[in-house]
C-alpha positions in Angstrom: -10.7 12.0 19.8 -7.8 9.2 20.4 -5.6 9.6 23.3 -3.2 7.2 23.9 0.1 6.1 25.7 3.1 5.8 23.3 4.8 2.6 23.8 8.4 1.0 23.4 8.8 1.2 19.3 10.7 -2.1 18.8 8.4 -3.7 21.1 5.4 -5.9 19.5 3.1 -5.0 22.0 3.0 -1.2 21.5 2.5 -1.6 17.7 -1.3 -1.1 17.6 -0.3 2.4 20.3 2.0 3.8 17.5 0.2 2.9 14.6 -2.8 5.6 16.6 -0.1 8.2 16.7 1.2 8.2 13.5 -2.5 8.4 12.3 -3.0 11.4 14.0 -3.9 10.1 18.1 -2.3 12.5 20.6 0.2 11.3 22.3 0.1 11.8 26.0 2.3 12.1 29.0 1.1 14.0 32.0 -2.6 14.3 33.4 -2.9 17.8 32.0 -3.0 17.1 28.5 -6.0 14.9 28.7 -7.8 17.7 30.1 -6.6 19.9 27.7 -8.5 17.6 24.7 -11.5 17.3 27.1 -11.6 21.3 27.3 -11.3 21.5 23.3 -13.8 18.5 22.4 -16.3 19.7 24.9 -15.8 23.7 23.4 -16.4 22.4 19.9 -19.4 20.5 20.8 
């Protein structure tokens, strides 16, 4: 499971952040969504 913050897409520093996305890492912006994935990981373990 990959969570990540998105960042600026013309900035350098947020390449590695939006390479993870477009592979598949959720992107994430409120609090609620990372406990969401924690809920489903932890029912499919």
């Amino acid at each position: 499971m990959f969570l990540w913050f998105h960042g600026n897409i013309t900035s350098d520093n947020s390449f590695g952040t939006n390479e993870l996305i477009k592979q598949g890492a959720k992107c994430i912006t409120e609090v609620e969504e990372v406990l969401e994935e924690i809920d489903k990981q932890l029912k499919f373990s």
